[in-house]
C-alpha positions as CSV (number, residue, x, y, z in Angstrom):
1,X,22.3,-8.3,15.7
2,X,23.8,-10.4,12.9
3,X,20.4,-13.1,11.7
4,X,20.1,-15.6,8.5
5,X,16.7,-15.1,7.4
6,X,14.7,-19.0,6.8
7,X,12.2,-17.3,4.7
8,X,11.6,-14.0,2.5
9,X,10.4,-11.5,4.6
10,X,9.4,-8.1,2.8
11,X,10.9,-5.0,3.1
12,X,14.3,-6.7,5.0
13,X,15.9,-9.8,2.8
14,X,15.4,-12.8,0.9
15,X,15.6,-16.4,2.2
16,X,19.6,-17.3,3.3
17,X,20.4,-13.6,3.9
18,X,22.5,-12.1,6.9
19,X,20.9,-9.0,7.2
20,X,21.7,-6.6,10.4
21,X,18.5,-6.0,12.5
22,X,17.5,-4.2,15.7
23,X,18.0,-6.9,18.9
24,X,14.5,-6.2,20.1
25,X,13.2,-6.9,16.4
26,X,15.4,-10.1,15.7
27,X,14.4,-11.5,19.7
28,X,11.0,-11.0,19.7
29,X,9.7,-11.0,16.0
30,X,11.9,-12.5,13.6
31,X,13.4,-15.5,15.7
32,X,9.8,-16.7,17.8
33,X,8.3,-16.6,14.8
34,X,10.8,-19.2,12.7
35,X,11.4,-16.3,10.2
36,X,15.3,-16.0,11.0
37,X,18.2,-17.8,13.6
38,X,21.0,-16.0,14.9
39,X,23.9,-15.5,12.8
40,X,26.5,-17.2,14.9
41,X,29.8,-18.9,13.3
42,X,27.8,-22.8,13.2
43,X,25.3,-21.2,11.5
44,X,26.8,-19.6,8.7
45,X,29.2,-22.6,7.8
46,X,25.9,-24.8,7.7
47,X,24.4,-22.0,5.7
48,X,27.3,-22.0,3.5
49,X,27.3,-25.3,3.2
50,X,23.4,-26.0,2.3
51,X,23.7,-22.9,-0.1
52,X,26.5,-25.0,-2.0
53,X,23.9,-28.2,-2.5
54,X,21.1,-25.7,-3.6
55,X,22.9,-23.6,-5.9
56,X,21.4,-25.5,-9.3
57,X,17.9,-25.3,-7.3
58,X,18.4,-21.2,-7.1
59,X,19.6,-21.3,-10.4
60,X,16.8,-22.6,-11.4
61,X,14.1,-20.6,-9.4
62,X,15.9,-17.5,-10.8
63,X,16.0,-18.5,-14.3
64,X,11.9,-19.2,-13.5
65,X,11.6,-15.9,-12.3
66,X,13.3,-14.9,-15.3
67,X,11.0,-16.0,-17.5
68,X,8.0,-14.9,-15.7
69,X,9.7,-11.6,-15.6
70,X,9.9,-11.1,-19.3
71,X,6.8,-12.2,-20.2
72,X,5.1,-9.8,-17.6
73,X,7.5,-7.0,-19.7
74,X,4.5,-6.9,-22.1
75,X,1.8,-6.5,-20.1
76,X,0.2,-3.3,-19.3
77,X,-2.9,-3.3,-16.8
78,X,-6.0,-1.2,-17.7
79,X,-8.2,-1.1,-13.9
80,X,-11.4,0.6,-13.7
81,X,-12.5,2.5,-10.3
82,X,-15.4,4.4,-8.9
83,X,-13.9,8.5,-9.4
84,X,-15.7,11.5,-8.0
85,X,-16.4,14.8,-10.3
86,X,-13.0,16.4,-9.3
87,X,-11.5,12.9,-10.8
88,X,-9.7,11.2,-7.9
89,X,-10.1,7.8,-6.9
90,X,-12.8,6.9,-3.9
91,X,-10.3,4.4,-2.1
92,X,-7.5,3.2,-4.0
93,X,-5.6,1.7,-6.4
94,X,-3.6,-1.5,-4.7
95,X,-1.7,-4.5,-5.2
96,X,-4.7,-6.7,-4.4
97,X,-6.5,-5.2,-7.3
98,X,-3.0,-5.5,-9.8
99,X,-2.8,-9.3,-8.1
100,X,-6.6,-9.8,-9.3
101,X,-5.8,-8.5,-13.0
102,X,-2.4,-10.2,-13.7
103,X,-4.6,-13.5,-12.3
104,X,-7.3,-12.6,-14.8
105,X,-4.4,-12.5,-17.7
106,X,-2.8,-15.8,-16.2
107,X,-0.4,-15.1,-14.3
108,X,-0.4,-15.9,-10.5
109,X,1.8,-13.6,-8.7
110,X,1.3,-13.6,-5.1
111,X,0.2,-10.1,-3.4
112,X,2.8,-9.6,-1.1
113,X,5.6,-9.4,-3.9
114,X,3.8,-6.4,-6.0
115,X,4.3,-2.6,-4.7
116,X,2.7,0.1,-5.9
117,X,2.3,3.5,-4.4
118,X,-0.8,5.2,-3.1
119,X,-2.9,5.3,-6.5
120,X,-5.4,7.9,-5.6
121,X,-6.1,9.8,-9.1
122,X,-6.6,8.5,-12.7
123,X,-3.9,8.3,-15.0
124,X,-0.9,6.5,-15.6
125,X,1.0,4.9,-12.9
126,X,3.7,2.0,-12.1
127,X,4.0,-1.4,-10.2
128,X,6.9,-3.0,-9.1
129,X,6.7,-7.0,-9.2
130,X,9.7,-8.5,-7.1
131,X,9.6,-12.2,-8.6
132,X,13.3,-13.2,-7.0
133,X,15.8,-11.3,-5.3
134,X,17.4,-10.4,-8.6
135,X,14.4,-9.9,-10.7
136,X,11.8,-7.3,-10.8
137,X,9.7,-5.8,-13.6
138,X,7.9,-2.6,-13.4
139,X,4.4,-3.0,-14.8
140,X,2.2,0.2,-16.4
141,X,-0.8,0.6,-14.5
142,X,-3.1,2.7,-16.0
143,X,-6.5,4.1,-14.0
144,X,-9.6,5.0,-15.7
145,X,-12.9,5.9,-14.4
146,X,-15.3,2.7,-14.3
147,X,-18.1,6.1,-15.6
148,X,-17.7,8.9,-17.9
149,X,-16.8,11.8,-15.5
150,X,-19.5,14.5,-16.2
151,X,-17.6,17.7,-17.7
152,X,-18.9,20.7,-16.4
153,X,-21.8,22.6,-18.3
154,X,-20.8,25.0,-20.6
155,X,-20.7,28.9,-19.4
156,X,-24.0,30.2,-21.0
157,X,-23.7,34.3,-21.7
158,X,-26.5,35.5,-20.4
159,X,-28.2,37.9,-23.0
160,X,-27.7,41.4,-22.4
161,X,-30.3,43.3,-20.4
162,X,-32.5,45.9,-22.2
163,X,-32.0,48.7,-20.4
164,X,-34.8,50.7,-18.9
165,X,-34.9,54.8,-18.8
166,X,-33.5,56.0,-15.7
167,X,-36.1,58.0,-14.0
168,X,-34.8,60.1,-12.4
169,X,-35.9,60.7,-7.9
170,X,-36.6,64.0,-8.7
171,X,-39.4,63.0,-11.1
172,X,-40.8,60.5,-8.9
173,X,-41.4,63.0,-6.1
174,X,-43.3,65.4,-8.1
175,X,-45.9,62.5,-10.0
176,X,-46.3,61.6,-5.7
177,X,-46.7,65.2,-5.0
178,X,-49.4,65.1,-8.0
């Protein structure tokens, strides 16, 4: 089933897409819920033609996006989390915490359009910010623990044992036999 998308919807296509979807997804999701009409021949030449009148818009947004996009091309995000001994992540690492830094460094990027994948250790990592259909930027992420992780004690050689005579059974029976 053949439907032009109204809005962005994450995962399957931008705004003014014809994107190929499952009937059952495009009837009772996409269409009930004003995210998408069906592609029928009216519909793409009033899609065609409303695309013409916006182009400078979505020139515009893009060139936006652009410019958001390079500026985040210098940013690199340090985030702090709780880490066990064994040094891996209680919870994880997601895009509402990247959301939060790049907000803290002045940029407000919306949630939904960074993706990151299950951050479950520290160390370096990457994030992917979608800002337009044709603009992404991949963000360093790196992990640290928000508490010096203990190292383990140092091995202590235990000093070596004096050793005792061996006494021998045969001695010990004859001092009992005494």
């Amino acid at each position: 089933m053949e439907i032009i998308l109204k809005e962005d919807v994450i995962g399957l296509g931008y705004k003014h897409d014809i994107v190929n979807v499952k009937s059952g997804y495009g009837r009772n999701y996409l269409i009930p819920q004003g995210k998408g009409v069906i592609a029928s021949e009216s519909a793409k030449k009033m899609l065609a033609e409303e695309l013409k009148q916006k182009a400078k818009k979505l020139e515009k947004i893009k060139n936006d996006a652009q410019a958001v996009a390079d500026k985040l091309a210098n940013v690199a995000l340090t985030i702090e989390a709780k880490v066990s001994a064994q040094g891996t992540i209680y919870g994880s690492v997601n895009n509402v915490m990247i959301a939060d830094e790049l907000s803290k460094l002045g940029f407000d990027i919306d949630r939904k359009l960074i993706t990151i994948k299950d951050v479950k250790t520290i160390g370096e990592h990457k994030a992917i910010v979608r800002l337009h259909k044709e603009v992404s930027v991949v963000i360093p992420v790196t992990v640290i623990s928000d508490a010096p992780i203990a190292e383990p004690a140092p091995v202590v050689e235990a000093a070596p044992a004096i050793e005792e005579p061996a006494i021998e059974e045969e001695e010990i029976a004859e001092e009992e036999e005494a």
